[in-house]
VEXBA-421723 format. One line per 10 residues: number of its first residue (from 1); for each residue x, z, y of C-alpha. Coordinates in steps of 0.001 Angstrom, whole numbers. Layout:
NUM	X/Z/Y  ... $
//
This chain:
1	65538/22558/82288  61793/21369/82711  61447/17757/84484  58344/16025/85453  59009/12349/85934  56262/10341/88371  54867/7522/86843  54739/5894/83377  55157/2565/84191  58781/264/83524 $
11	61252/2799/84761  59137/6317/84293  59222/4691/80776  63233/4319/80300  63572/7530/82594  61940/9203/79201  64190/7626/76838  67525/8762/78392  66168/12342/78996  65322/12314/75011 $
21	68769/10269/74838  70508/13421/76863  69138/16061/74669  66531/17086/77151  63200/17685/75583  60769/19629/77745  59916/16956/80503  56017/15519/81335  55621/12115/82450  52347/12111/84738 $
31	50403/8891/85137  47507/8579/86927  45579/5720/85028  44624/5761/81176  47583/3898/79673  50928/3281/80209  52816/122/81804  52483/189/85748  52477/-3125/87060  51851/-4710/83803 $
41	48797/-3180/82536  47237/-3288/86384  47857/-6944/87020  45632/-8724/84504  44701/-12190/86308  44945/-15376/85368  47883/-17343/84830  50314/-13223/85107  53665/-13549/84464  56891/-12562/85299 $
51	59205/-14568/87411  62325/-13285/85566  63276/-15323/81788  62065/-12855/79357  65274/-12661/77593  66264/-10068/80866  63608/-8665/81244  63862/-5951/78731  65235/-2804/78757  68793/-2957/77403 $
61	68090/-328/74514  65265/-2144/73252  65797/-6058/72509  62973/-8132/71975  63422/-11495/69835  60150/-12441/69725  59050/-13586/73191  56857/-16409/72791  57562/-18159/76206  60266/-18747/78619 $
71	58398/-16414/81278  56558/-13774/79547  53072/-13566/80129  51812/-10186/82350  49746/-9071/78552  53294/-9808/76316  55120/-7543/78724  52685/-4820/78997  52477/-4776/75057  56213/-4906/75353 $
81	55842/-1510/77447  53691/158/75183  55636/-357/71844  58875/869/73766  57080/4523/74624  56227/4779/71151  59107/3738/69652  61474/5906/70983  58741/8398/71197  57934/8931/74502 $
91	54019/8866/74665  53951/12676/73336  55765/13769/76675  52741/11315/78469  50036/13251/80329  47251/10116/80597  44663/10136/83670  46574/12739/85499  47674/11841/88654  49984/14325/91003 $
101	48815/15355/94533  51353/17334/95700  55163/18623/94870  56489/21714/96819  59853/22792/96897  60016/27264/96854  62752/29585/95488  64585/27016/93994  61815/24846/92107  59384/22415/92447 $
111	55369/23534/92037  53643/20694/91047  49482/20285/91843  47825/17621/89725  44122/16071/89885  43891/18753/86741  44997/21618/88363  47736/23376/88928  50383/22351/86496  53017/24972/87033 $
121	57266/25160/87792  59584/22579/87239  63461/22557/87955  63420/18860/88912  61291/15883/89644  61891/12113/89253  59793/9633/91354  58837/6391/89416  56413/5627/90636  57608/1677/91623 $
131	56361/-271/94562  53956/-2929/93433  51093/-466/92980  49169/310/96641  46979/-2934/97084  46991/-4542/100260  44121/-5923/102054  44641/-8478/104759  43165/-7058/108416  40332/-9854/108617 $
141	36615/-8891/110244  33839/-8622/108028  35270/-8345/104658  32475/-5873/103606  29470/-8428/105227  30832/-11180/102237  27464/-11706/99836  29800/-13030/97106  32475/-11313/95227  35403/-10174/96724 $
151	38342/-8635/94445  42177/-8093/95034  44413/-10157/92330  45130/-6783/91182  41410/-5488/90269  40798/-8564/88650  36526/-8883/88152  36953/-9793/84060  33234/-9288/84064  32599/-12368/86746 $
161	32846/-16460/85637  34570/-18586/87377  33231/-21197/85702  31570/-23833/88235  32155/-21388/91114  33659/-22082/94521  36826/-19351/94666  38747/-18938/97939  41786/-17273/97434  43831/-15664/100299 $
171	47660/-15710/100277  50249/-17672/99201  52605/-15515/97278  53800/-15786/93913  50730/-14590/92581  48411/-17208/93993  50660/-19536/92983  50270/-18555/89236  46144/-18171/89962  45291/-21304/91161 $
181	46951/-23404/88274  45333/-21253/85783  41736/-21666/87473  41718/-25277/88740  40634/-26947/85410  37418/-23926/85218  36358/-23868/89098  34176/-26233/90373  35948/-26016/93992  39626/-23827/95142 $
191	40518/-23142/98567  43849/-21726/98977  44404/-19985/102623  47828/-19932/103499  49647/-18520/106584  52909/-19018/105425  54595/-21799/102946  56929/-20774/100283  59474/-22294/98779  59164/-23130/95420 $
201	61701/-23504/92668  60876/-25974/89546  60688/-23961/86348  58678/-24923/83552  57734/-21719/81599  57882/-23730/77599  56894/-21729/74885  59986/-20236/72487  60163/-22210/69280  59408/-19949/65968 $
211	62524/-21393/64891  64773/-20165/68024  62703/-16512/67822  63845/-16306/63875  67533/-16911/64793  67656/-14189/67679  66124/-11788/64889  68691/-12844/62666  71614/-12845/64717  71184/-9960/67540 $
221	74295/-11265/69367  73358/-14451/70052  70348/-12829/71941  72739/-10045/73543  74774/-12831/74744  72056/-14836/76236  71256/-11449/78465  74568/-10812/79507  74376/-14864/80653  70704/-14417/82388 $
231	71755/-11183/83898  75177/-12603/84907  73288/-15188/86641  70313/-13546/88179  71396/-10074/89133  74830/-11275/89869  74861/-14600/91640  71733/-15033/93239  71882/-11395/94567  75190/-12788/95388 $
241	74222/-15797/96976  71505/-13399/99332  73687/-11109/100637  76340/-14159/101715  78619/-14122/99049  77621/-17405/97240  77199/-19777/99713  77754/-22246/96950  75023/-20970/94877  72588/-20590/97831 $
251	72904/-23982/98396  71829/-25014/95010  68924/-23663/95102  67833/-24793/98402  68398/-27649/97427  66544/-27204/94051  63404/-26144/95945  63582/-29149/98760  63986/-31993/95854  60911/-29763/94300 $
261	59107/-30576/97071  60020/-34240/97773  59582/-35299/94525  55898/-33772/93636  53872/-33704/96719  52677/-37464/97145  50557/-36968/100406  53130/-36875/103167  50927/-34608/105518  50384/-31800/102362 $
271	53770/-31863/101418  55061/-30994/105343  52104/-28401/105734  53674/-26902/102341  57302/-26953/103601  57957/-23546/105327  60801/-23501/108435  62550/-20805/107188  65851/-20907/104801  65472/-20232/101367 $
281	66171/-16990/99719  64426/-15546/102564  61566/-14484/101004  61310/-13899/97572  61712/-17188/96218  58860/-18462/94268  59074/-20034/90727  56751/-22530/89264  56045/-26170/87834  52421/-25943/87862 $
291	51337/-25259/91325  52438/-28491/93222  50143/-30763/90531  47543/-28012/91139  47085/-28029/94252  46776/-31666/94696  43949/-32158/92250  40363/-33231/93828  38637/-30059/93157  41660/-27664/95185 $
301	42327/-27817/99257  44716/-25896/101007  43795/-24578/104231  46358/-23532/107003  43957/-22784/110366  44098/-19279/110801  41043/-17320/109757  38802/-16130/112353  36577/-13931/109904  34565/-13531/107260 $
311	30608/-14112/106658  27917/-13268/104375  28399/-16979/103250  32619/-17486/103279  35579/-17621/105693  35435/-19139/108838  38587/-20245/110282  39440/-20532/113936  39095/-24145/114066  34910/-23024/113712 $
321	35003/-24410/109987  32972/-22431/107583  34043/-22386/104174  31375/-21605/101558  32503/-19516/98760  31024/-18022/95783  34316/-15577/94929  37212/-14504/97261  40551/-12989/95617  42412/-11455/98196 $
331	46621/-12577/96784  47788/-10133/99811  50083/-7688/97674  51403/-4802/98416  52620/-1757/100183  56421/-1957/98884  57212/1466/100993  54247/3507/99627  57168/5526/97604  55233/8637/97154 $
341	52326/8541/98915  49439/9518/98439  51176/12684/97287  52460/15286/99308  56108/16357/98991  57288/19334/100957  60738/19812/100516  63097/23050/101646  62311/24805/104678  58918/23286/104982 $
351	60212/19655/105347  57149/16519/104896  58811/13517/103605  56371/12085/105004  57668/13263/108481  61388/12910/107652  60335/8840/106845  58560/8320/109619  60604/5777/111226  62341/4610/108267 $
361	62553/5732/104283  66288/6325/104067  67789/8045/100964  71654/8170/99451  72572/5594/97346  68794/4591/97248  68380/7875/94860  68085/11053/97086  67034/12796/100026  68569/15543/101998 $
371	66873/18684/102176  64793/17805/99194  67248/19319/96168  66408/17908/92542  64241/14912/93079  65468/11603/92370  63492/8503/93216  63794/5456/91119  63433/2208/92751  63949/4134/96114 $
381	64559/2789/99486  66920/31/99694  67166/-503/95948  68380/-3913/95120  64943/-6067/95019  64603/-9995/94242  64377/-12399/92043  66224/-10559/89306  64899/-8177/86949  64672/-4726/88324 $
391	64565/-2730/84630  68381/-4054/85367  68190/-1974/88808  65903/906/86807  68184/1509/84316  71175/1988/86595  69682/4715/88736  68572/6264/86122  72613/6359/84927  73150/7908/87858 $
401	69949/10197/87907  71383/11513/84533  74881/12219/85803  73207/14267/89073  71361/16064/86449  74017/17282/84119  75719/18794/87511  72984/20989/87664  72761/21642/83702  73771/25122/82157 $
411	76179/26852/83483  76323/24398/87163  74367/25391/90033  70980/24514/89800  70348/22772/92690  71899/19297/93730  70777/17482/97511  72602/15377/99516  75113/16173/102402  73181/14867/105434 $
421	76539/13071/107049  76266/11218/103857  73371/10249/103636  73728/8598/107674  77163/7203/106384  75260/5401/104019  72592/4548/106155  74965/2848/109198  76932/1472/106246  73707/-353/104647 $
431	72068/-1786/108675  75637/-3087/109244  75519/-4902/106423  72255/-6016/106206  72487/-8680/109084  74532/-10982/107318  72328/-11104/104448  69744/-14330/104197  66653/-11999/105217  67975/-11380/108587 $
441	69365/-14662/109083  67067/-16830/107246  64412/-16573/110147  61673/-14994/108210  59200/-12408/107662  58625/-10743/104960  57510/-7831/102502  61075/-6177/102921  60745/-5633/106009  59247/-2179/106966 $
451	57023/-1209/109544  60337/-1377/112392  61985/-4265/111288  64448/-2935/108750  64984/-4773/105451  64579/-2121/102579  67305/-3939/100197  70247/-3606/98912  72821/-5860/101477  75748/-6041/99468 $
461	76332/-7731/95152  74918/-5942/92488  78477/-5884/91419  78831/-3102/94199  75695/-1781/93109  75979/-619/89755  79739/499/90636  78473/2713/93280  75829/3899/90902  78609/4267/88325 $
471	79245/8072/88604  78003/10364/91570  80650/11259/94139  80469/14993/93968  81985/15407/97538  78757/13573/98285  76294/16608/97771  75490/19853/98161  74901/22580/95447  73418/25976/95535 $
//
């Protein structure tokens, strides 16, 4: 069987391993950039890191004893990556700077078109290509009239000082809230423009001890136990505690994040301009200790008027205020339901995923699409996202990836898609559920919510999850 897997970032990575694991050895991981590591080697600005402890986020084949903070840094993790590929020696399957453009399903196989060419006949396909990689711009007039530098957080301008400079940054996501901590001491002057508030958990990201890294290396158990622990509590009860099966746990939190508040925003008129209206756990919660102190120091002002434009000289807001800035950064994320795109997948009979998503990106058990036989999508729609590590999430589709692809093996039928009355089951099953989950009833907005209103998560425990994903349901699918 020849696979091409989508993508050589966290999960096109472990989707390698297991294939090498299986016994399958003629597969191509295509990545469009010139290294491995997805997220992590695109995301390089200041103050990156991942809001998961770094003793879960690692794959659970390859433990790492030597993290050398709480919260790995954005570089430790994308090192992390690399050393993983090569290790288990997955970089010779790695095609570097080639990115596909299209995938076409005829006589039973999938022709694949890259930005080299035509690359030929494979038997099945696996999409990893993750969802934090199609930047977002905000819809603002006159971003191209700015006379400064303008950058998204993920193009980061290395070649451009900060130093002395007067930096605007727009959004108020996670990632701003790790920038402007790490720039405040450099900058001469930080605006942060926020529409929204977040709420903000305490966590102080301490550096490991030598001592405490030389005692996981020592004794690998302690460290496996301290993942089962983080992933008990991450992926278990706080996914819990979304979905409205911890209310206990919820409440914690919330709590947690409104003492956060009290206790470390001194002006009274800041701290309610920083207190959103919304419950937490409605958006992805954001963790930090750092950003509170930063954004009261003298040189850093948060703005909330809405912004009207932007000049050759800054942003002017609505209120008529113009803002001089030497640098924007443009903290807007991204395009979590870019799946595919921009490539072009034609399935059987001539069907465009592009047209059969349309109004919503719908696939069986978050994994597969009728009419489109042997390709698998990791991280998918409605794969369980939050604030828990998704190489968790990753490595359980790719579980059940492997046991779709041994139906199809020697001497099974070669092609595996699912039954479309399943796929709907699934479907009505997962809106049902989703409105008792905290991002319906929470009274937010957010980047899970697609284009028509429909939360892209998983509604139910990651308990119910990875059973699901335990074994496919043959009566499920269709094979020819």
């Amino acid at each position: 069987m020849r696979i091409a897997i989508i993508g050589a970032g966290a999960s096109g990575i472990a989707a390698g391993v297991s294939l090498l694991r299986a016994g399958y050895e003629d597969f191509v991981i295509f990545e469009k950039a010139a290294d491995v590591g997805g997220t992590w080697r695109d995301n390089t600005y200041p103050g990156v890191a991942c809001d998961v402890p770094s003793h879960l986020y690692r794959f659970s084949f390859a433990p790492k004893a030597d993290w050398t903070r709480e919260y790995a840094s954005g570089d430790e993790i994308h090192g992390y990556m690399r050393r993983v590929a090569e290790d288990f020696d997955v970089m010779p399957h790695v095609r570097l700077g080639c990115e596909l453009k299209r995938a076409e399903f005829e006589d039973g196989g999938w022709n694949l078109v890259s930005s080299s060419g035509d690359e030929g006949r494979f038997d099945a396909v696996i999409s990893a290509m993750g969802v934090l990689h199609k930047e977002v711009y905000p819809s603002i007039p006159g971003r191209e009239r700015f006379a400064g530098t303008g950058f998204h957080s993920s193009k980061w301008r290395h070649d451009i000082s900060l130093t002395g400079k007067r930096v605007g940054i727009i959004g108020a996501g996670s990632t701003s809230v790790q920038i402007l901590p790490a720039i405040i001491g450099e900058v001469a002057h930080v605006e942060l423009f926020m529409r929204t508030p977040q709420w903000i958990f305490p966590v102080d990201n301490n550096p490991i001890p030598e001592a405490k890294r030389a005692t996981f290396s020592r004794e690998p158990e302690r460290l496996q136990a301290l993942y089962e622990l983080l992933g008990d509590r991450l992926n278990h009860r706080l996914a819990a505690a979304l979905v409205g099966q911890n209310e206990e746990g919820l409440r914690e939190i919330a709590d947690a994040c409104v003492q956060n508040l009290e206790d470390n925003v001194r002006d009274p008129e800041l701290r309610e301009r920083l207190r959103p209206d919304y419950a937490v756990g409605c958006k992805r919660l954001v963790v930090s200790s750092a950003f509170y102190p930063a954004i009261q120091k003298e040189n850093a002002a948060l703005v909330t008027e809405r912004i009207a434009e932007i000049v050759p000289d800054g942003v002017l807001t609505a209120d008529g205020k113009l803002h001089e800035l030497d640098v924007i950064v443009y903290a807007t994320g991204f395009d979590p339901f870019n799946f595919h795109r921009p490539m072009k997948v034609i399935g059987r009979d001539g069907l465009d995923l592009d047209e059969v998503w349309s109004g919503a990106a719908l696939a069986l058990r978050s994994v597969m699409v009728p009419g489109f036989p042997n390709l698998f999508f990791i991280g998918g729609p409605n794969s369980p996202i939050g604030n828990f590590s998704f190489l968790l999430t990753a490595e359980t589709q790719i579980g059940y990836i492997m046991g779709l692809l041994a139906q199809i093996g020697e001497g099974r039928p070669a092609q595996i898609e699912p039954k479309a009355e399943a796929a709907e089951r699934f479907s009505r099953e997962v809106d049902a559920a989703m409105h008792q989950t905290i991002w319906v009833t929470g009274g937010c907005t957010s980047w899970y919510f697609d284009k028509n209103g429909k939360v892209a998560s998983w509604p139910w425990t990651y308990e119910r999850f990875e059973a699901e994903l335990r074994q496919p349901d043959p009566d499920e699918y269709l094979f020819a």
